[in-house]
ZADO-1210 file (C-alpha; in nm, 4 decimals, padded with zeros to 6 digits):
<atoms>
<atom x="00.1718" y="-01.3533" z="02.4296" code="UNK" pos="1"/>
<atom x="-00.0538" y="-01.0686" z="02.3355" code="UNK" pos="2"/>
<atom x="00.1321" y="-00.7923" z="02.1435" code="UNK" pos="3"/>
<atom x="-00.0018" y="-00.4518" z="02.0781" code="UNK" pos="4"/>
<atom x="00.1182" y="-00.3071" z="01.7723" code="UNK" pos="5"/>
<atom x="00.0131" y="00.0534" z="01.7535" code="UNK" pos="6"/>
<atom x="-00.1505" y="00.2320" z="01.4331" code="UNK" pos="7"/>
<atom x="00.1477" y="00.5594" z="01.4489" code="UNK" pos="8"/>
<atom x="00.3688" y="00.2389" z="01.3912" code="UNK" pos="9"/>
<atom x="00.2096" y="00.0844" z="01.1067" code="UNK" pos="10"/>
<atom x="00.4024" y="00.1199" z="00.7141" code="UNK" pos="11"/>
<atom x="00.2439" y="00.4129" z="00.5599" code="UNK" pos="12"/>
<atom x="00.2022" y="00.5189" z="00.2117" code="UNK" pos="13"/>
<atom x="00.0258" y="00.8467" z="00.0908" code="UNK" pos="14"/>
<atom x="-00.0902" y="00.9457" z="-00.2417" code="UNK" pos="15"/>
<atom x="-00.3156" y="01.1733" z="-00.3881" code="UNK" pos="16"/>
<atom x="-00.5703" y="00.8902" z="-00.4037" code="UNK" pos="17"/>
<atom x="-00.4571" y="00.6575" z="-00.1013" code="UNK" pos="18"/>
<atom x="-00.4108" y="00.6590" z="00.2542" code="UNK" pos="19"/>
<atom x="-00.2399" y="00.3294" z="00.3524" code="UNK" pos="20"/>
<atom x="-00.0858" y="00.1260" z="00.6575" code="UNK" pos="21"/>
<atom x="00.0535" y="-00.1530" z="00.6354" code="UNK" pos="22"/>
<atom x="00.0560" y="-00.4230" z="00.9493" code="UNK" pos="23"/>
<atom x="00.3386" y="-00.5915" z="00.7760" code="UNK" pos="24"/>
<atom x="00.6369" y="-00.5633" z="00.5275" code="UNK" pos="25"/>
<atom x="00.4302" y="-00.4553" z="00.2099" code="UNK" pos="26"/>
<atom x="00.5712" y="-00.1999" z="-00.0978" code="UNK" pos="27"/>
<atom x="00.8141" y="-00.0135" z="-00.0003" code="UNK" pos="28"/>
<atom x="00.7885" y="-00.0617" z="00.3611" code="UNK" pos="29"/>
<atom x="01.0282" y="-00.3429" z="00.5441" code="UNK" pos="30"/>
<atom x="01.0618" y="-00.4588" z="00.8441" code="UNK" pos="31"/>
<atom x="01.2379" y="-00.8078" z="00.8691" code="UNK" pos="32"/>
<atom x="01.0480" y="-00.8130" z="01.2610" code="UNK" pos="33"/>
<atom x="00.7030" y="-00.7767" z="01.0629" code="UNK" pos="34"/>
<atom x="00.7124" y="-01.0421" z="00.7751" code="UNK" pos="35"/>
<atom x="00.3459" y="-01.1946" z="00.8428" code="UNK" pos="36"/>
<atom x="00.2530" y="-01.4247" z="01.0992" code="UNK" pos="37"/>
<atom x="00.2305" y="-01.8117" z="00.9397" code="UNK" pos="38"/>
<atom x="00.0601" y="-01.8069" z="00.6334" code="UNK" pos="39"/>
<atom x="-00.1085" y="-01.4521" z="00.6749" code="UNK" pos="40"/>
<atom x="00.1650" y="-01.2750" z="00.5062" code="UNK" pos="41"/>
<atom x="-00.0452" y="-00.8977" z="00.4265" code="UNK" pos="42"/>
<atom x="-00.2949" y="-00.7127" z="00.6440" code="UNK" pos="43"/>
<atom x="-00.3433" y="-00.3248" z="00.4705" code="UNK" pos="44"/>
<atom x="-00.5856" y="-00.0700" z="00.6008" code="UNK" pos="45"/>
<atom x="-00.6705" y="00.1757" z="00.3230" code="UNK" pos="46"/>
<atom x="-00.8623" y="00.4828" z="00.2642" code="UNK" pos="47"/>
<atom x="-00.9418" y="00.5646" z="-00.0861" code="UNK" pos="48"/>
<atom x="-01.0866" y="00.8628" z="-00.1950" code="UNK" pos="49"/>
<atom x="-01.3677" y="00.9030" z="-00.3776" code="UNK" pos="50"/>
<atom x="-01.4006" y="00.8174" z="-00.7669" code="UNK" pos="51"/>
<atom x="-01.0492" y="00.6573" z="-00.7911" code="UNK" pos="52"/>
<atom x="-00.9037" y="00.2928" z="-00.7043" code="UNK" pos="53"/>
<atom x="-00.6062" y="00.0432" z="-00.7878" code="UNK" pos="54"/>
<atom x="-00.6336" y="00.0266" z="-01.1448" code="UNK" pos="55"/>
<atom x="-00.5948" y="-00.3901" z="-01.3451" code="UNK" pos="56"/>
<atom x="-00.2871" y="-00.5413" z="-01.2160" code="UNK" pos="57"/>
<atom x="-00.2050" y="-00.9310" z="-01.2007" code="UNK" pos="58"/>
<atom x="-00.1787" y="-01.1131" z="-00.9038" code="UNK" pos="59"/>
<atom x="-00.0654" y="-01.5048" z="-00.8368" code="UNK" pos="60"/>
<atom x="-00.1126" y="-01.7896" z="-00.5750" code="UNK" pos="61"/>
<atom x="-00.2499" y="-01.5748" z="-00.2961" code="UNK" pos="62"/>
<atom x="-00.5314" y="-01.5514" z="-00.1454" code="UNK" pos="63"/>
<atom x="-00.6831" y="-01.2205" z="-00.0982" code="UNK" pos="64"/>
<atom x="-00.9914" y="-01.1577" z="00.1266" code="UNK" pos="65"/>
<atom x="-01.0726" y="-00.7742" z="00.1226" code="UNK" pos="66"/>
<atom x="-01.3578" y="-00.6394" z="00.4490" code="UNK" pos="67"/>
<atom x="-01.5001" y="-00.3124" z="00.3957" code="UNK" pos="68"/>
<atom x="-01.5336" y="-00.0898" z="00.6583" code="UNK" pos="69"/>
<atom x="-01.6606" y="00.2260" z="00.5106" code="UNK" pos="70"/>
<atom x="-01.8501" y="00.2948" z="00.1801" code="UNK" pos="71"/>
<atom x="-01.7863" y="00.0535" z="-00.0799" code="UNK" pos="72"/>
<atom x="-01.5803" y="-00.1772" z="-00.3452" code="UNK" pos="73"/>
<atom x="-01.6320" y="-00.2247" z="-00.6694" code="UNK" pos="74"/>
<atom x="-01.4041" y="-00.5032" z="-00.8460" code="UNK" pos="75"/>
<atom x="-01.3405" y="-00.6075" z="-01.2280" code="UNK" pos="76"/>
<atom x="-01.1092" y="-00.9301" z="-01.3453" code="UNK" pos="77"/>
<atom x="-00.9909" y="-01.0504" z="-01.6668" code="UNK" pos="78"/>
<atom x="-01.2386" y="-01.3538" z="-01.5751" code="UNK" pos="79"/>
<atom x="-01.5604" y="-01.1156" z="-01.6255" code="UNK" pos="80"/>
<atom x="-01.6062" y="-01.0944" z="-01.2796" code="UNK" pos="81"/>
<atom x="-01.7379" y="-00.7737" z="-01.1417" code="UNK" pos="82"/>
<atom x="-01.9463" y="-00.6453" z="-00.8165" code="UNK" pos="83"/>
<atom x="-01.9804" y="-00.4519" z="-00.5746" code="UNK" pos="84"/>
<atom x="-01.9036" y="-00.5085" z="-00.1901" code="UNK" pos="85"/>
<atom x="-02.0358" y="-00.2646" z="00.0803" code="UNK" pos="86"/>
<atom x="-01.9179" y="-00.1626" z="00.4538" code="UNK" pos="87"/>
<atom x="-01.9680" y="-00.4978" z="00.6843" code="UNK" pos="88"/>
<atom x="-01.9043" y="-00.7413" z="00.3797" code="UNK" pos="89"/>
<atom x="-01.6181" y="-00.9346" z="00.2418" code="UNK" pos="90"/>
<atom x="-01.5203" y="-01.0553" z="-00.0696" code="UNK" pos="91"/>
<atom x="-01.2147" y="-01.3142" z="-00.1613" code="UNK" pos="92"/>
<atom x="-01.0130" y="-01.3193" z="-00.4695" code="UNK" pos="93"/>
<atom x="-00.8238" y="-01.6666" z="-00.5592" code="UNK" pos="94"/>
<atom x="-00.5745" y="-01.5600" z="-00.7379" code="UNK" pos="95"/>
<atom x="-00.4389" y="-01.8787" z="-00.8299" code="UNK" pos="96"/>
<atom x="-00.2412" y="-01.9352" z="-01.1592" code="UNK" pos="97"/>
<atom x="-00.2890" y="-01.5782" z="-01.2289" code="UNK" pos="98"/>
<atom x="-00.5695" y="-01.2737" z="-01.2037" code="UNK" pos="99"/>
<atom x="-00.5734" y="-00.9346" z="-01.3323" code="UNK" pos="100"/>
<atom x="-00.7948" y="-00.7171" z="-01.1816" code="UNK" pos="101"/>
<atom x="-00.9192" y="-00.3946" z="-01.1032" code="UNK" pos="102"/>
<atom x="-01.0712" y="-00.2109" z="-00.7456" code="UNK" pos="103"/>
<atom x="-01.2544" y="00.1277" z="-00.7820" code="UNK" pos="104"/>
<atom x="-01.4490" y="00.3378" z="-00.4610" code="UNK" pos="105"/>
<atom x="-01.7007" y="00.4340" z="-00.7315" code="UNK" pos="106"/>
<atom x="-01.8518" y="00.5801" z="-00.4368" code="UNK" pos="107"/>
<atom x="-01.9341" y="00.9628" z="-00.3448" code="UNK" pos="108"/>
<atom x="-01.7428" y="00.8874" z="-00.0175" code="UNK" pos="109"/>
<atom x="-01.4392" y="00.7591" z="00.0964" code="UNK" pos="110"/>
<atom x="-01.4112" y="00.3426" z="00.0916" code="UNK" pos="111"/>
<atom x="-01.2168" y="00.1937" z="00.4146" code="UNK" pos="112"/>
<atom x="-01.1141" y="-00.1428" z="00.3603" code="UNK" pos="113"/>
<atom x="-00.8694" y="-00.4159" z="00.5199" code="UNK" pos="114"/>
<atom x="-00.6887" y="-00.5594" z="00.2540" code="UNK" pos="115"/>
<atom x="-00.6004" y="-00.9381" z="00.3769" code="UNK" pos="116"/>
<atom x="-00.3465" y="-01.1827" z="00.2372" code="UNK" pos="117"/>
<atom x="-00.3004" y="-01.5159" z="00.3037" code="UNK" pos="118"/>
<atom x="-00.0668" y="-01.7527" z="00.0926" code="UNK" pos="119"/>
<atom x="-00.2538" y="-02.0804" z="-00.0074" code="UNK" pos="120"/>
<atom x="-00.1985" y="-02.4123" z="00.0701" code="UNK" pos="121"/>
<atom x="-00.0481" y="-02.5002" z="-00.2903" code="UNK" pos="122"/>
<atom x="00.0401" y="-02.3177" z="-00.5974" code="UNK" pos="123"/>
<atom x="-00.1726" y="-02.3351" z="-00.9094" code="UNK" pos="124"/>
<atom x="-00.5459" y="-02.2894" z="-00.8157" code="UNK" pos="125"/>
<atom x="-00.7987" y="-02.1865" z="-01.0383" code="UNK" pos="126"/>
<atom x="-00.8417" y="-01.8315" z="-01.0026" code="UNK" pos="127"/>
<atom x="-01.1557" y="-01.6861" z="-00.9014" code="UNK" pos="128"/>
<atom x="-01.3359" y="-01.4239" z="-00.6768" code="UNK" pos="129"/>
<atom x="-01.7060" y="-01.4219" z="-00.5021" code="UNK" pos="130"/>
<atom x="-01.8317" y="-01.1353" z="-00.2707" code="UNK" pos="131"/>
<atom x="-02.0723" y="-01.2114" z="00.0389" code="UNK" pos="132"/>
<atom x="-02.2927" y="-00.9890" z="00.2698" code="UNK" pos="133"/>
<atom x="-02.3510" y="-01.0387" z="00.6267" code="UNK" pos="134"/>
<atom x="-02.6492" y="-00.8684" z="00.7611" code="UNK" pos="135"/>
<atom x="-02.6752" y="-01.0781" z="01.0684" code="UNK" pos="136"/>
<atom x="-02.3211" y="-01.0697" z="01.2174" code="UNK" pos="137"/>
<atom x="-02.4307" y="-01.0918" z="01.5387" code="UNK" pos="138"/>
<atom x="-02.3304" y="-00.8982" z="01.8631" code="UNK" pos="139"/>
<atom x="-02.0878" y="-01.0374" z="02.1100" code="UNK" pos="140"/>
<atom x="-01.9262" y="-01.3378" z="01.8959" code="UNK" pos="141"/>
<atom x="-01.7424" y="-01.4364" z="01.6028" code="UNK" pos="142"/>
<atom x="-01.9099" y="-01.4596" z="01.2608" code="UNK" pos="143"/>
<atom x="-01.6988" y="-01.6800" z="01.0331" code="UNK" pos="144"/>
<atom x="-01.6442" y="-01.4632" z="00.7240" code="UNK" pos="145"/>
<atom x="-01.4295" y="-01.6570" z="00.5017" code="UNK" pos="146"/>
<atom x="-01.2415" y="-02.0135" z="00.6077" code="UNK" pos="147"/>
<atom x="-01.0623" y="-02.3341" z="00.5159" code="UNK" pos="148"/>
<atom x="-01.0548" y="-02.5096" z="00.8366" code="UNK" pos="149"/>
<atom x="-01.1910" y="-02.8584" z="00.7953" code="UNK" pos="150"/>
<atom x="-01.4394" y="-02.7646" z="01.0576" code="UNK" pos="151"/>
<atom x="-01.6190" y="-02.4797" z="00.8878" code="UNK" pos="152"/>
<atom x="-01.6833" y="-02.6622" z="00.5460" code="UNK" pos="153"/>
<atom x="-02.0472" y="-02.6475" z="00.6319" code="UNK" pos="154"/>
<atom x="-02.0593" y="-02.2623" z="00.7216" code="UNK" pos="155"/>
<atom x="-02.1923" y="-02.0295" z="00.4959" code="UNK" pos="156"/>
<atom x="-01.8384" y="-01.8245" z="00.4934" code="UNK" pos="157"/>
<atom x="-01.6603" y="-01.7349" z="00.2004" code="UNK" pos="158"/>
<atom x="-01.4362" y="-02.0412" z="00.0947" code="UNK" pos="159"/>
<atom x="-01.0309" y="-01.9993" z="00.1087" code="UNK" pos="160"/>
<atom x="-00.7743" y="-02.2476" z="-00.0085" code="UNK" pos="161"/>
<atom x="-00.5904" y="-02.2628" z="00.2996" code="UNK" pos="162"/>
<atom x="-00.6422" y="-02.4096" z="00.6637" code="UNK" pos="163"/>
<atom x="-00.7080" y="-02.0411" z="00.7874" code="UNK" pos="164"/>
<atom x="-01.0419" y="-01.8230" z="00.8866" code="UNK" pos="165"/>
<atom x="-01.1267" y="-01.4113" z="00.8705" code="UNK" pos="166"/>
<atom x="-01.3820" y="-01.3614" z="01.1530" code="UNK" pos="167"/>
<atom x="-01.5733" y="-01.0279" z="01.2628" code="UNK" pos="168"/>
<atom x="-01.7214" y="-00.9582" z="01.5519" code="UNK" pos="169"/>
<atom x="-01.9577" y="-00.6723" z="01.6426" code="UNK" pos="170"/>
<atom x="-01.9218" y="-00.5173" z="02.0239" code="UNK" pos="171"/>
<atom x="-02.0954" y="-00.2539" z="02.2119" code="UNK" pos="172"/>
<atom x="-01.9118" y="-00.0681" z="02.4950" code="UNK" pos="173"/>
<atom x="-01.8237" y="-00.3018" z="02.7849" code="UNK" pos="174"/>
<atom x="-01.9367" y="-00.6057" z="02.5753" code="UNK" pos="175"/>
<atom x="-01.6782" y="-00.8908" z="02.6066" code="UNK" pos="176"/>
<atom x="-01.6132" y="-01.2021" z="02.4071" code="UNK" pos="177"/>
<atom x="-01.3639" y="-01.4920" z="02.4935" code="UNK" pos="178"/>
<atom x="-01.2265" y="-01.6801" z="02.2070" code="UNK" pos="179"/>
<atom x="-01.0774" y="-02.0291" z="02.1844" code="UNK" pos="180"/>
<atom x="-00.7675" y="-02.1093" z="01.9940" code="UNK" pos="181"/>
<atom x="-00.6450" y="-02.4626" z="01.8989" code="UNK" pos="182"/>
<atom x="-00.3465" y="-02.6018" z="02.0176" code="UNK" pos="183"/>
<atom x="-00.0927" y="-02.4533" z="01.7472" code="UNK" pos="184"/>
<atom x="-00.2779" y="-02.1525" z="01.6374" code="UNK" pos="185"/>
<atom x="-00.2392" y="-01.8071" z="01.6945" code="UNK" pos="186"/>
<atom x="-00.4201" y="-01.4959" z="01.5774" code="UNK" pos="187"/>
<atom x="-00.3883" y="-01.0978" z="01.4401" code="UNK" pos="188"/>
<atom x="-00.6808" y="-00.8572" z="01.4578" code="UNK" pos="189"/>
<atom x="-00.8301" y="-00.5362" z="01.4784" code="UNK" pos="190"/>
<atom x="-01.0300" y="-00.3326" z="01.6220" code="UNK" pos="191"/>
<atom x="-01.2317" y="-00.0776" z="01.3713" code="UNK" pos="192"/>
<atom x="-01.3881" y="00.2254" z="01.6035" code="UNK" pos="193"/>
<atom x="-01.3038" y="00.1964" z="01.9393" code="UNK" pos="194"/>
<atom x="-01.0212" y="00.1090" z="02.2202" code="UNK" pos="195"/>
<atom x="-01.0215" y="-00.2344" z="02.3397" code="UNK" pos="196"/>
<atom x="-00.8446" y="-00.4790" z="02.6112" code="UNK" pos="197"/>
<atom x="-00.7097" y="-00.8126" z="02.5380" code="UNK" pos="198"/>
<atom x="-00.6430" y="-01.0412" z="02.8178" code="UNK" pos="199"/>
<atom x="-00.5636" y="-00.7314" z="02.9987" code="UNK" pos="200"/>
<atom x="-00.3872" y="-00.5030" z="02.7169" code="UNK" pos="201"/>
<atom x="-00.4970" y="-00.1898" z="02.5856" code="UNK" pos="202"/>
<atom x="-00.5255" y="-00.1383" z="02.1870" code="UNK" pos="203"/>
<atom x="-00.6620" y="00.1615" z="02.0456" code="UNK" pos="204"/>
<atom x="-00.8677" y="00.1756" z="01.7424" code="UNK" pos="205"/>
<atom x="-00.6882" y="00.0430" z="01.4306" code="UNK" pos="206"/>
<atom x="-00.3743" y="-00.0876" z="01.6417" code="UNK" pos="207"/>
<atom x="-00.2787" y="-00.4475" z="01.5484" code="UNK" pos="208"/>
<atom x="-00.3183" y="-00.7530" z="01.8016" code="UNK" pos="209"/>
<atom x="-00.0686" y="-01.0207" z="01.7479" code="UNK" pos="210"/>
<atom x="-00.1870" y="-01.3153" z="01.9920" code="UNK" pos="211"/>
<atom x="00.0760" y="-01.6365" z="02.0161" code="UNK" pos="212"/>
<atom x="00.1043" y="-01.8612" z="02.2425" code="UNK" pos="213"/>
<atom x="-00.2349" y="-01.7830" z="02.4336" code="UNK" pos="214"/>
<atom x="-00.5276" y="-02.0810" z="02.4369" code="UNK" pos="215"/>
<atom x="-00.7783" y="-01.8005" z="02.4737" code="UNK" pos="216"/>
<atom x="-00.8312" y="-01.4528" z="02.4799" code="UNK" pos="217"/>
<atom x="-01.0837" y="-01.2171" z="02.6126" code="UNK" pos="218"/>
<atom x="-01.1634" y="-00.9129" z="02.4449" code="UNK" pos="219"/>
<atom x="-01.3504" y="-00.6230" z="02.6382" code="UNK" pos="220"/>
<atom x="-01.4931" y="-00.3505" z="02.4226" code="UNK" pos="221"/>
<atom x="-01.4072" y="00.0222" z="02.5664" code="UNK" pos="222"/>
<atom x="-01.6808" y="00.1929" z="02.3069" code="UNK" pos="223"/>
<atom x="-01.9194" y="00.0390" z="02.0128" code="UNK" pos="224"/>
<atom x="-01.6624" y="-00.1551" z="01.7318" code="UNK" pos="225"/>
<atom x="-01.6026" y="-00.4387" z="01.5285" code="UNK" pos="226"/>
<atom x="-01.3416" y="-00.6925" z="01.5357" code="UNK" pos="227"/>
<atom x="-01.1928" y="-00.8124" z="01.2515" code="UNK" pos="228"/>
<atom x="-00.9570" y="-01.1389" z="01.3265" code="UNK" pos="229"/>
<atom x="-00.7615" y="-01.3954" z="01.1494" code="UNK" pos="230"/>
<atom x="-00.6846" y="-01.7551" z="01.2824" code="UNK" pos="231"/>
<atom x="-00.3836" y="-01.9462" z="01.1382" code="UNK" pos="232"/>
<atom x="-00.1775" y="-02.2227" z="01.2300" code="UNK" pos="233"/>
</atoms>
């Protein structure tokens, strides 16, 4: 099954700072039909204006894998971690027994970032964060971004304490890419700029892809985009 969930019916939160949607039950927005989809329990596309950000606040056991699609983030922890992540690369946070931490657009433009949760496989890992740039993401297939499948422990993606993986794609119009799920798995993404067709269905720009069921999927670019997708069990 291939189910189009569209952006106008996303959870939304506006402040002066932040323009948010949420792709499931986050905050203040509920839906008991959008609750995650196995472990991937948070999927949040934000815009945050300019010279402002999420000021230190403590997360625990989750694993939090942040792609940024326009300008860039800067993040602080308690650990003395700090950097700063720019459009096209990902960083993940463990926040295992407990982080606090900060994430400013220091930027002179607005930051657009998906904000990606995914619970681990056990409580009561060492907390940590690393960033990661991906200059060579190449056109017309997956690039694993971050993972914990046994079969990518000898990528170079960003390591996550679960059996999951965060993979982008980049597409030009009419490109198309076919990708293979294991028996068991399933699949949410996104695409960024443009409209796109999976096996057949039409998503628009920042409309959410919920793919169960399926042992493949083809995705046909309708302009120039990237894909961002994650791959549970």
């Amino acid at each position: 099954m291939v189910e189009v969930r569209s952006f106008s019916s996303l959870g939304a939160v506006q402040t002066d700072w932040l323009n948010a949607r949420h792709h499931f039950s986050f905050g203040h927005y509920h839906d008991a039909k959008r609750m995650g989809l196995g472990p991937l329990r948070v999927w949040n596309d934000d815009t945050i204006k300019p010279k402002s950000g999420f000021d230190p606040h403590p997360h625990k056991d989750m694993e939090i894998i942040t792609y940024v699609r326009k300008g860039a983030i800067t993040h602080t922890d308690k650990l003395g971690n700090e950097g700063r992540t720019v459009a096209g690369d990902v960083q993940v946070m463990h926040a295992g027994t407990g982080i606090v931490h900060a994430e400013y657009n220091l930027e002179d433009e607005e930051t657009q970032i998906f904000q990606i949760w995914i619970h681990p496989d056990r409580s009561g890992h060492a907390p940590g964060w690393s960033t990661k740039s991906f200059p060579e993401k190449s056109s017309g297939s997956f690039t694993i971004l971050a993972s914990g499948r046994p079969e990518d422990q000898a990528s170079e993606a960003l390591h996550l304490h679960r059996d999951a993986a965060v993979l982008g794609a980049k597409l030009k119009n009419g490109e198309e890419l076919t990708y293979h799920f294991d028996t068991g798995r399933q699949g949410y993404l996104v695409s960024t700029e443009a409209a796109i067709k999976v096996n057949g269905e039409d998503a628009n720009a920042r409309d959410g892809i919920l793919v169960t069921g399926e042992d493949k999927i083809n995705i046909r670019a309708l302009g120039d985009t990237d894909i961002v997708m994650v791959d549970v069990e």
